[in-house]
VEXVO-979452 format. One record per atom (N, C-alpha, C, O): residue in three letters; x, y, z; atom name. Coordinates in steps of 0.1 Angstrom, whole numbers. Each point is the difference from the previous one (the first is absolute). Layout:
BEGIN
<atom residuo="Ala" east="X" north="Y" up="Z" atomo="CA"/>
...
! end
This chain:
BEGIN
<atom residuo="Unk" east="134" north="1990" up="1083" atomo="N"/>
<atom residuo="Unk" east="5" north="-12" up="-7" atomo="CA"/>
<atom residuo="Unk" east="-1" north="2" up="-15" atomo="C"/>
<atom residuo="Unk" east="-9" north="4" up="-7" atomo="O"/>
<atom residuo="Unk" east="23" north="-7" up="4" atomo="N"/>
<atom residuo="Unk" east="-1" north="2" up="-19" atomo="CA"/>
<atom residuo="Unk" east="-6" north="-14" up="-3" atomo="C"/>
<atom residuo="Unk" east="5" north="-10" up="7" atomo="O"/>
<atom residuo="Unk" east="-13" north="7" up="-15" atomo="N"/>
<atom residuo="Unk" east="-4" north="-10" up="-10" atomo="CA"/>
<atom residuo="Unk" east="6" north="-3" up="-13" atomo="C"/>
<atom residuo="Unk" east="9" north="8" up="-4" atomo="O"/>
<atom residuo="Unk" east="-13" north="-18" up="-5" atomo="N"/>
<atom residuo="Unk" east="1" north="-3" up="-12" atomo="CA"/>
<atom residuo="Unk" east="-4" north="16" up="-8" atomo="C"/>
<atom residuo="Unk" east="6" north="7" up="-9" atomo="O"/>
<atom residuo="Unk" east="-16" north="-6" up="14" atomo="N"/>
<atom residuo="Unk" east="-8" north="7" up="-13" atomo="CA"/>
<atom residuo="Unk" east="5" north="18" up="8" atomo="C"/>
<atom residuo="Unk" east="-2" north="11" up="-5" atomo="O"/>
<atom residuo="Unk" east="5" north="-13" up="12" atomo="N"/>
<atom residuo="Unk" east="1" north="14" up="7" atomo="CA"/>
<atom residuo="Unk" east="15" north="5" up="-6" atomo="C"/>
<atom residuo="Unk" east="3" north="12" up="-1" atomo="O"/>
<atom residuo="Unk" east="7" north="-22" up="-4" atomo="N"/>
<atom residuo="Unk" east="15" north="0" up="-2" atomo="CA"/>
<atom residuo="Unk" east="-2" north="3" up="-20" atomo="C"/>
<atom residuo="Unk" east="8" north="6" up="-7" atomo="O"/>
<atom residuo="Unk" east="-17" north="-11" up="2" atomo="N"/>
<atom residuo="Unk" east="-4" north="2" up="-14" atomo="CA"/>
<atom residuo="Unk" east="4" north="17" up="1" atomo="C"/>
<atom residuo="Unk" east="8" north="3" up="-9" atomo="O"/>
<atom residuo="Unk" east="-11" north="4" up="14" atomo="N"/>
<atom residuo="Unk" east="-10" north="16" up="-2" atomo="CA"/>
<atom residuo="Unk" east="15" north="9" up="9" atomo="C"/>
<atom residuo="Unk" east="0" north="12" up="2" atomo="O"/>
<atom residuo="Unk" east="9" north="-21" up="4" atomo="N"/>
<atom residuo="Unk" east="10" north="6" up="6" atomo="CA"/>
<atom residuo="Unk" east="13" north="-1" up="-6" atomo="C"/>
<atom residuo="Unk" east="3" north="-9" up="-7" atomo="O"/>
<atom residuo="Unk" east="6" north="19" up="10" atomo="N"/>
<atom residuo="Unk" east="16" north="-1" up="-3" atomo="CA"/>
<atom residuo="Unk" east="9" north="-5" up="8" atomo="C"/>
<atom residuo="Unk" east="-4" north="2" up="12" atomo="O"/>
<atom residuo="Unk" east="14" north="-8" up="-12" atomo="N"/>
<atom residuo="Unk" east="6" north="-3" up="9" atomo="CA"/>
<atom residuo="Unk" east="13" north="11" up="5" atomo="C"/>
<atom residuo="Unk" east="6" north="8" up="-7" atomo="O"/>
<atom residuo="Unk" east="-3" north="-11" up="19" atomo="N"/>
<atom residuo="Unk" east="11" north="11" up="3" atomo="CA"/>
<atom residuo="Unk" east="9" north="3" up="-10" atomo="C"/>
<atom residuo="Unk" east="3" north="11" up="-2" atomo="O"/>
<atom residuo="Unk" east="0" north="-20" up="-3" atomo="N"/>
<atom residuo="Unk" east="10" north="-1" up="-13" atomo="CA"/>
<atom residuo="Unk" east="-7" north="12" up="-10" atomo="C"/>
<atom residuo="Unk" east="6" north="10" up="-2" atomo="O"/>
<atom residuo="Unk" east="-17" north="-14" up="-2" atomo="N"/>
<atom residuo="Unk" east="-5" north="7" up="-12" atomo="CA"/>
<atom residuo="Unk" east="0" north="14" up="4" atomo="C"/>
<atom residuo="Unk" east="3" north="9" up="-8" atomo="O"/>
<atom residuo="Unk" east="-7" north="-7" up="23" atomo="N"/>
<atom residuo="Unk" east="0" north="15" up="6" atomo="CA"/>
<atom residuo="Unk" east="9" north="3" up="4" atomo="C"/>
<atom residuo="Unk" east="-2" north="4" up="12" atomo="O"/>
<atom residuo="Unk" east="16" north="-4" up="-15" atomo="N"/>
<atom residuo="Unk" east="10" north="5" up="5" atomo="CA"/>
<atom residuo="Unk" east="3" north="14" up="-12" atomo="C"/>
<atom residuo="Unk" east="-1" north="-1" up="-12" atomo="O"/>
<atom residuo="Unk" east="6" north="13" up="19" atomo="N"/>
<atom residuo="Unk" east="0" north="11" up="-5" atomo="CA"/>
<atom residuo="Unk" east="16" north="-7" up="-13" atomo="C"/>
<atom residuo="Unk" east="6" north="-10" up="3" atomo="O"/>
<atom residuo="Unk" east="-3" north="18" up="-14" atomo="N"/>
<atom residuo="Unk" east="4" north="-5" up="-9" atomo="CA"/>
<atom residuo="Unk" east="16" north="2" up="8" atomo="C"/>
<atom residuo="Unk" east="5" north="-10" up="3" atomo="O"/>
<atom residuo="Unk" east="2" north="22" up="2" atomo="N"/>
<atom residuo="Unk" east="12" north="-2" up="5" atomo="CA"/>
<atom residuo="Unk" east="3" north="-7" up="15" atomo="C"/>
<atom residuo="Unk" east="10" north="3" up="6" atomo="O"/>
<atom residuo="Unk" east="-21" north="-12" up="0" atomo="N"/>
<atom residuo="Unk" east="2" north="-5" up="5" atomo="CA"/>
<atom residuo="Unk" east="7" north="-16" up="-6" atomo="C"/>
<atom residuo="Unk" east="11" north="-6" up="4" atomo="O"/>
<atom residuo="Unk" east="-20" north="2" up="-13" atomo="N"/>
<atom residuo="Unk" east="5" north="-9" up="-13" atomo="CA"/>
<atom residuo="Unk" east="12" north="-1" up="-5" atomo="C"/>
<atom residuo="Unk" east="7" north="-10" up="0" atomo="O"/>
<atom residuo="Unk" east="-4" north="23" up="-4" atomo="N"/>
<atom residuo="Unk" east="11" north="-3" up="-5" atomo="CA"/>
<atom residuo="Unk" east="13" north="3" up="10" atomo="C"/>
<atom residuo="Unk" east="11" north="0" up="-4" atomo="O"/>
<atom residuo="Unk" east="-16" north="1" up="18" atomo="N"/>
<atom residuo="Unk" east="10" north="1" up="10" atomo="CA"/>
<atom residuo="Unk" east="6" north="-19" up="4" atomo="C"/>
<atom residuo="Unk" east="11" north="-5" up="3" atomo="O"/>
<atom residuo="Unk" east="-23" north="-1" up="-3" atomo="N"/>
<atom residuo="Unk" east="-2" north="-13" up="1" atomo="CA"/>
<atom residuo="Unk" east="7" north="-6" up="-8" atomo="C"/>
<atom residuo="Unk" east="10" north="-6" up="5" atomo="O"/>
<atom residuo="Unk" east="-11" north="6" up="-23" atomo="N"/>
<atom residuo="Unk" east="10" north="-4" up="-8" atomo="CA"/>
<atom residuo="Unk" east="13" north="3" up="0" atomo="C"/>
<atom residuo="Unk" east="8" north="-8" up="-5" atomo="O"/>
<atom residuo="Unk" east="-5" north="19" up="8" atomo="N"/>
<atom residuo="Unk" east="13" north="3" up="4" atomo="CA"/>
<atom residuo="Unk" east="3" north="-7" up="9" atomo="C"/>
<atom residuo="Unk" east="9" north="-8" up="-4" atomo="O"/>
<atom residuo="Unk" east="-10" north="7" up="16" atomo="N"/>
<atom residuo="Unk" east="6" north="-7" up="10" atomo="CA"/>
<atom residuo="Unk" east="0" north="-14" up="0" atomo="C"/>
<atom residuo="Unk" east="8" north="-7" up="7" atomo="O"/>
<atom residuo="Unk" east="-20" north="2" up="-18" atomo="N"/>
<atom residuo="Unk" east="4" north="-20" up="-4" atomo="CA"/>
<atom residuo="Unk" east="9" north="0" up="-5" atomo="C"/>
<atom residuo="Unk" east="4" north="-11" up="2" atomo="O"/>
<atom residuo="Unk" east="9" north="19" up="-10" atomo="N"/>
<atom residuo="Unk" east="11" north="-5" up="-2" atomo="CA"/>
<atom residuo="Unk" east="10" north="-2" up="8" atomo="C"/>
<atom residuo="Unk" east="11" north="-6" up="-1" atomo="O"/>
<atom residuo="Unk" east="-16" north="13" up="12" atomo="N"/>
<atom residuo="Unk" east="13" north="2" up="12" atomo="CA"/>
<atom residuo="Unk" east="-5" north="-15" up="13" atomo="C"/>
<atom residuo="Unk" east="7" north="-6" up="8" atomo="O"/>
<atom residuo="Unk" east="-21" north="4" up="-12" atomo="N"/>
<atom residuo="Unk" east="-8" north="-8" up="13" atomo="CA"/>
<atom residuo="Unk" east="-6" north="-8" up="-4" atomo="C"/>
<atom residuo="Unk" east="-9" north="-3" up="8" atomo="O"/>
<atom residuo="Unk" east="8" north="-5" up="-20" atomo="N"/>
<atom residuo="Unk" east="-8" north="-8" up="-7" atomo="CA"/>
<atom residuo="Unk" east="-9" north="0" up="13" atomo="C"/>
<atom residuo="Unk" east="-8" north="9" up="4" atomo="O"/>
<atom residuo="Unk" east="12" north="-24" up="2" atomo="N"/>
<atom residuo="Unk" east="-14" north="-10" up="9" atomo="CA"/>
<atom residuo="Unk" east="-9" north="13" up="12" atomo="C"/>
<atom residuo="Unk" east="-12" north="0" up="1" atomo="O"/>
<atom residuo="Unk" east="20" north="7" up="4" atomo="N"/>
<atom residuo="Unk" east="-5" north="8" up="5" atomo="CA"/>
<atom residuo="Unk" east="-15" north="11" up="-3" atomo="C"/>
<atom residuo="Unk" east="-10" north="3" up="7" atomo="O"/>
<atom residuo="Unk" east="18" north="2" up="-23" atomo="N"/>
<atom residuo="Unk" east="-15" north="12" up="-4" atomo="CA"/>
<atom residuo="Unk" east="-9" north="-13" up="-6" atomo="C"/>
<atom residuo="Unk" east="-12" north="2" up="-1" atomo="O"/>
<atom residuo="Unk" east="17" north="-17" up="-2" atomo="N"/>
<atom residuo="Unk" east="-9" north="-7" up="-7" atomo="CA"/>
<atom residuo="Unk" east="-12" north="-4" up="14" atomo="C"/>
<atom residuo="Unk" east="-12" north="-1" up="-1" atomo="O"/>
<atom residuo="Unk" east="16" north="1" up="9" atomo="N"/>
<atom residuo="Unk" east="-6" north="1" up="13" atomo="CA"/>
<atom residuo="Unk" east="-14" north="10" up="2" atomo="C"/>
<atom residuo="Unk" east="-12" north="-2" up="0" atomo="O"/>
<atom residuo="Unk" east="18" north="10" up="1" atomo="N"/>
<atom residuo="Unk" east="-10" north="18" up="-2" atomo="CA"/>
<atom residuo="Unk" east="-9" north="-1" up="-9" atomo="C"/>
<atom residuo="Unk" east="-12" north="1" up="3" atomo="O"/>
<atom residuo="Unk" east="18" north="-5" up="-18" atomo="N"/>
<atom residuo="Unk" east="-7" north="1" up="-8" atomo="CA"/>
<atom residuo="Unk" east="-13" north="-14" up="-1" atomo="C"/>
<atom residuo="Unk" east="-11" north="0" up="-6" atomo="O"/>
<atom residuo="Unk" east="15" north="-8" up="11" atomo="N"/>
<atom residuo="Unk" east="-10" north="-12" up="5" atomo="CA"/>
<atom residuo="Unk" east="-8" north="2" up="6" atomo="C"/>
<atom residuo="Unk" east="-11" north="-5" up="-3" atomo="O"/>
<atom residuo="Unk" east="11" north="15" up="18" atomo="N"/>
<atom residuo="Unk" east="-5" north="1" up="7" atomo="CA"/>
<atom residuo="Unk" east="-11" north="15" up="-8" atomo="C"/>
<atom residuo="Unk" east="-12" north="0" up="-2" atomo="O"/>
<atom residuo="Unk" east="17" north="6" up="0" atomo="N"/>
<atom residuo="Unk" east="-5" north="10" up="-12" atomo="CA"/>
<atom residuo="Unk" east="-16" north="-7" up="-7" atomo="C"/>
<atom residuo="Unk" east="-11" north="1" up="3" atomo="O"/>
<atom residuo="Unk" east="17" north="-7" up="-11" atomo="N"/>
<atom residuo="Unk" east="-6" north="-9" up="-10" atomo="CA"/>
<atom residuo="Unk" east="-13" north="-8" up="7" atomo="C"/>
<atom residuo="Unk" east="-11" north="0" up="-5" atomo="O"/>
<atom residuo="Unk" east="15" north="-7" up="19" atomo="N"/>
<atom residuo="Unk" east="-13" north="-11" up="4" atomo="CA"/>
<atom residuo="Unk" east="-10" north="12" up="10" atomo="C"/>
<atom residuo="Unk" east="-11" north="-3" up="4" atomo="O"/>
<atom residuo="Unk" east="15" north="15" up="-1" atomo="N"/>
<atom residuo="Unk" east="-7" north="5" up="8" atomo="CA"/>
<atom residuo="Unk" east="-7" north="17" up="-8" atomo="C"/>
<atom residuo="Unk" east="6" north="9" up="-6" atomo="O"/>
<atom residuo="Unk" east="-21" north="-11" up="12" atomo="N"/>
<atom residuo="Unk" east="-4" north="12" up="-8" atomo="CA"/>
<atom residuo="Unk" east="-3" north="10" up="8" atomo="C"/>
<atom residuo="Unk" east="-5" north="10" up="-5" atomo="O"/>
<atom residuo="Unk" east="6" north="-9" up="18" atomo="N"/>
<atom residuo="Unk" east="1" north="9" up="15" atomo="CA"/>
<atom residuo="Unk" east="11" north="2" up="2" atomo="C"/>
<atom residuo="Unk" east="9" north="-8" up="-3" atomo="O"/>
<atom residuo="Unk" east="-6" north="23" up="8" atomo="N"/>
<atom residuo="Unk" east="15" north="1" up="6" atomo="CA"/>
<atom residuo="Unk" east="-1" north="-5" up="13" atomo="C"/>
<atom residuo="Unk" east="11" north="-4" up="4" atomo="O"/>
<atom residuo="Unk" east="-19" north="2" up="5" atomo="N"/>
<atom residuo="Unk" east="-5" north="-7" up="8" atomo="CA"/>
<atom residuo="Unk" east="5" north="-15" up="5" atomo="C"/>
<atom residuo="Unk" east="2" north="-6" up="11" atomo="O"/>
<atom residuo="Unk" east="-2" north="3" up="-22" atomo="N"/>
<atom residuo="Unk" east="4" north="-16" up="-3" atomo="CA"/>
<atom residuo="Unk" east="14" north="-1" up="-1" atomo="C"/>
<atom residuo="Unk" east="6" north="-11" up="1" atomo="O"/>
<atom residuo="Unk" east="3" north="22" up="-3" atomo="N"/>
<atom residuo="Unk" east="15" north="-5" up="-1" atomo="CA"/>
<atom residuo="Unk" east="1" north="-1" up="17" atomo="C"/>
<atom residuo="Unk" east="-8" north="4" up="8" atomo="O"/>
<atom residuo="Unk" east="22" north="-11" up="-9" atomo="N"/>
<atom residuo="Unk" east="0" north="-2" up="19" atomo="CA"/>
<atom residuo="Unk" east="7" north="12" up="-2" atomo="C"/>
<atom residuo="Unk" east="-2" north="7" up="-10" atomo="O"/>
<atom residuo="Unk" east="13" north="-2" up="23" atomo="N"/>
<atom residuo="Unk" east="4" north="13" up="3" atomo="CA"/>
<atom residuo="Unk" east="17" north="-2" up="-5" atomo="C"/>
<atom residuo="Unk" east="7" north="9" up="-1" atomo="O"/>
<atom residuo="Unk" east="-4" north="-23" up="-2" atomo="N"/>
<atom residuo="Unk" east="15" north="-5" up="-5" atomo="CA"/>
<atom residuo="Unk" east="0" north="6" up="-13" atomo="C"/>
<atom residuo="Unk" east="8" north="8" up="-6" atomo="O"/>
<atom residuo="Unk" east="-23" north="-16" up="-1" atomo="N"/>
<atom residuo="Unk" east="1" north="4" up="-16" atomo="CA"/>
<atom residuo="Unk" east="-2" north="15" up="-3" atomo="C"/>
<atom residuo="Unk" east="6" north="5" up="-9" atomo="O"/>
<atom residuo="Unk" east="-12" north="1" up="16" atomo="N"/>
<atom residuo="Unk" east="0" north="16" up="-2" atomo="CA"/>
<atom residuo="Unk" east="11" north="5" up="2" atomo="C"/>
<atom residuo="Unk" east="0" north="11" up="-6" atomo="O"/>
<atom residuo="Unk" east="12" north="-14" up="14" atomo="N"/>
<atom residuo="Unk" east="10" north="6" up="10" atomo="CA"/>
<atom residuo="Unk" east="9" north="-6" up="-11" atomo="C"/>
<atom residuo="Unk" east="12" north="5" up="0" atomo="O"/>
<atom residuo="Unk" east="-14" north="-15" up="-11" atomo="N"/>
<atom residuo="Unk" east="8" north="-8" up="-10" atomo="CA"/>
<atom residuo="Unk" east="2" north="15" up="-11" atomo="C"/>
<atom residuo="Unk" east="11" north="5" up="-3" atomo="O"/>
<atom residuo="Unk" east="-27" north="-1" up="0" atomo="N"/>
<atom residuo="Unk" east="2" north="4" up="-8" atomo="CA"/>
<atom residuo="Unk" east="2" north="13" up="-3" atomo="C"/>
<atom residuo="Unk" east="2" north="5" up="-11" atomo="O"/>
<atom residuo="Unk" east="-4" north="4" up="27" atomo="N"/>
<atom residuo="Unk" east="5" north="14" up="1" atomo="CA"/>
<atom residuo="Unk" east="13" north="-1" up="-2" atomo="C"/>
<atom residuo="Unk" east="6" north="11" up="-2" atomo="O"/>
<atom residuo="Unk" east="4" north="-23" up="3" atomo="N"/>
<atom residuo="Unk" east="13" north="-1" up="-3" atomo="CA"/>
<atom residuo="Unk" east="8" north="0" up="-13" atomo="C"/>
<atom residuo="Unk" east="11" north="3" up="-4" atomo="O"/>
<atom residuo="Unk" east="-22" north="-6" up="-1" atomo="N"/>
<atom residuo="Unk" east="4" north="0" up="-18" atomo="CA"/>
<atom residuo="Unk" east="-2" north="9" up="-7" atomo="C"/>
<atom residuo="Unk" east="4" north="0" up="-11" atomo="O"/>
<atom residuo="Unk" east="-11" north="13" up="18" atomo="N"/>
<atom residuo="Unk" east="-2" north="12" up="-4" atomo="CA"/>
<atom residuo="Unk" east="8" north="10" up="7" atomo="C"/>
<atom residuo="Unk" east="6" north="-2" up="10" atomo="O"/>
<atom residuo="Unk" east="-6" north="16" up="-18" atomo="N"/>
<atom residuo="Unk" east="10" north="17" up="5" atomo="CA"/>
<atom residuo="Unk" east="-8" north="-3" up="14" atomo="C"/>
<atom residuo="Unk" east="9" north="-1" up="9" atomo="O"/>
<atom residuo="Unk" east="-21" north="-2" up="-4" atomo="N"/>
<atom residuo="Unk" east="-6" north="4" up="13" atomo="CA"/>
<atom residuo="Unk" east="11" north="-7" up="8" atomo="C"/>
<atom residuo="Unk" east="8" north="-8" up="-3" atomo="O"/>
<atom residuo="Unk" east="-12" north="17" up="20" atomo="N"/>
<atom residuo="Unk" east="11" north="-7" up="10" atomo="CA"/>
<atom residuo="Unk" east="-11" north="2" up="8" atomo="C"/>
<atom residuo="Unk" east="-9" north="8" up="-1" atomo="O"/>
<atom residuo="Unk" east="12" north="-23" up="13" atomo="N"/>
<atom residuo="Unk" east="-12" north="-4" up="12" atomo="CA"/>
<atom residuo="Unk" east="-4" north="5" up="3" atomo="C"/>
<atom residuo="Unk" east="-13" north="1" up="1" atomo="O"/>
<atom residuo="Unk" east="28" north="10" up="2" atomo="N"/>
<atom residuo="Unk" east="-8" north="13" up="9" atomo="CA"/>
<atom residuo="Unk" east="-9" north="8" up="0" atomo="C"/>
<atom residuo="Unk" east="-6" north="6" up="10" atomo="O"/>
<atom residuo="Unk" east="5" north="-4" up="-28" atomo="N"/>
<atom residuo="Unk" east="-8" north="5" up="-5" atomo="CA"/>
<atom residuo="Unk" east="-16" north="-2" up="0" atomo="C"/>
<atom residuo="Unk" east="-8" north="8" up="-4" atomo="O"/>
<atom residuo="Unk" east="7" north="-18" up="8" atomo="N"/>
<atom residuo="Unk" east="-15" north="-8" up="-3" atomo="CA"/>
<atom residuo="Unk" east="-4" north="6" up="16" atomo="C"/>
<atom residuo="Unk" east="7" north="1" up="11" atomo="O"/>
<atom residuo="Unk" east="-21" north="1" up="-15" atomo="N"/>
<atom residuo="Unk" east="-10" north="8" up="9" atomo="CA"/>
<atom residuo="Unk" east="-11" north="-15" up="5" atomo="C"/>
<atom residuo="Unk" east="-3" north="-9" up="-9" atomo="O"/>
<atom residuo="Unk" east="-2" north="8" up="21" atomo="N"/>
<atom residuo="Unk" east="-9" north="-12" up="3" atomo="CA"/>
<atom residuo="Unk" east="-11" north="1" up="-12" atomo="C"/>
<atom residuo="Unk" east="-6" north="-10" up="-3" atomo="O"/>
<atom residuo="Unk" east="3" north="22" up="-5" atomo="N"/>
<atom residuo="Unk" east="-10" north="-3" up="-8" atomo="CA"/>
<atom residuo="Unk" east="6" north="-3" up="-15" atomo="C"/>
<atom residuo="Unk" east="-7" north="1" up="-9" atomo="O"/>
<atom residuo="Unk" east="21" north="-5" up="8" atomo="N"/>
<atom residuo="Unk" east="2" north="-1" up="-12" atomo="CA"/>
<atom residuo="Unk" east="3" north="-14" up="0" atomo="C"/>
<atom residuo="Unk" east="1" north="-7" up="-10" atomo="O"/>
<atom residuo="Unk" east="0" north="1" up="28" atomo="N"/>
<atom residuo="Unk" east="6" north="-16" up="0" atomo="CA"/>
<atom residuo="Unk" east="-18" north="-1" up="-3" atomo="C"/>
<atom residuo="Unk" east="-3" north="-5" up="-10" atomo="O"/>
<atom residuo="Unk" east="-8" north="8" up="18" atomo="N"/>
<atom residuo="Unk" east="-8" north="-6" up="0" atomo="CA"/>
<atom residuo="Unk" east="-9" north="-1" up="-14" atomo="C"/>
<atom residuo="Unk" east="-8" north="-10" up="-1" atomo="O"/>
<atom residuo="Unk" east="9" north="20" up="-9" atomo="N"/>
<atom residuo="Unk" east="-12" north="-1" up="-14" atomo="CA"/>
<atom residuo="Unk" east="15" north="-3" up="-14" atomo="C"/>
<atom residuo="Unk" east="-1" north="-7" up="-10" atomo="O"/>
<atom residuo="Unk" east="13" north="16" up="13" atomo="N"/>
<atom residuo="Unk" east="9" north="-8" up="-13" atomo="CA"/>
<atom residuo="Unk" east="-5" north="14" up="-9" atomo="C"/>
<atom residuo="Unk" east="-3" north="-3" up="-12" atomo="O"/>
<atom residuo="Unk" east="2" north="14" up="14" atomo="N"/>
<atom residuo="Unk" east="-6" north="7" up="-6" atomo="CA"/>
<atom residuo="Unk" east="17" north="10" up="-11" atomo="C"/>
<atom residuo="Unk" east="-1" north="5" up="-11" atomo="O"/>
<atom residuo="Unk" east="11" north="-7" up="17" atomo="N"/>
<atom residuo="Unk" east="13" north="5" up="-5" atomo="CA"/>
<atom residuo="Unk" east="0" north="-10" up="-13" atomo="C"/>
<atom residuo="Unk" east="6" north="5" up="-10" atomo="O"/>
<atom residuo="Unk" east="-10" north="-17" up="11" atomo="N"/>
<atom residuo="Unk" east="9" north="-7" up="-13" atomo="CA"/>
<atom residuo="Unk" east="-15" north="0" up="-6" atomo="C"/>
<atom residuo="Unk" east="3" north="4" up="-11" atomo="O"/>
<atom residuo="Unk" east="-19" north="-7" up="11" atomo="N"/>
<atom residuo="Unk" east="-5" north="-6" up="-9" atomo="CA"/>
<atom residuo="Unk" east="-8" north="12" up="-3" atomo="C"/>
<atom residuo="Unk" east="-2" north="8" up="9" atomo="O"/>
<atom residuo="Unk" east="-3" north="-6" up="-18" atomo="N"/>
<atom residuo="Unk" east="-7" north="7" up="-10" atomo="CA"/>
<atom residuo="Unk" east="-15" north="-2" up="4" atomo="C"/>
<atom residuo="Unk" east="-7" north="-10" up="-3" atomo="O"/>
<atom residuo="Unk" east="2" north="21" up="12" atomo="N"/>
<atom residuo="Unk" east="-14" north="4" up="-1" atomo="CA"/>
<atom residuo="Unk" east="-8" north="3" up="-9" atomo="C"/>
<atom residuo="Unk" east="0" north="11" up="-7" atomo="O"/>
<atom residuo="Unk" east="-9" north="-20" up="7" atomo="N"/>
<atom residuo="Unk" east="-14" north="-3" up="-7" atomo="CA"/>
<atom residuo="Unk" east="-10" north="5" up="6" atomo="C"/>
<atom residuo="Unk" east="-2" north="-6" up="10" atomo="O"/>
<atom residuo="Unk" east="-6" north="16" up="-14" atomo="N"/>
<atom residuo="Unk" east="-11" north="1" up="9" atomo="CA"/>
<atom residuo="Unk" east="-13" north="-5" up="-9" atomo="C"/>
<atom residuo="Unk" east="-12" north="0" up="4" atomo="O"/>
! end
């Protein structure tokens, strides 16, 4: 369970998204406004890749060069392709 004080000391998906992931996202709000504003909401309130449902993940391998096909069960399950590992 994330807390108050546990979310202080954390990034959110947003903030850990790898940088051409980013700017794959911006590119495509001109073509999709409400749609990446979506993603990027969903981005923003959640700090686990865990926590996106499997729509908003599946939103956002769309907005990117990646294709479905491409995604491996361990890339749907940790988000390890778009966000920037921290160890």
């Amino acid at each position: 369970m994330i807390t108050k004080k546990t979310k202080i000391n954390m990034k959110t998906l947003y903030q850990q998204l790898k940088p051409e992931i980013k700017q794959a996202l911006n590119e495509q709000e001109e073509i999709y406004p409400s749609l990446v504003k979506g993603v990027k909401i969903a981005l923003k309130d959640n700090y686990l890749w865990s926590h996106l449902s499997i729509g908003q993940a599946r939103d956002l391998v769309s907005f990117t060069s990646l294709s479905l096909g491409s995604m491996s069960s361990y890339d749907w399950s940790y988000g390890e392709k778009f966000l920037i590992c921290e160890d």
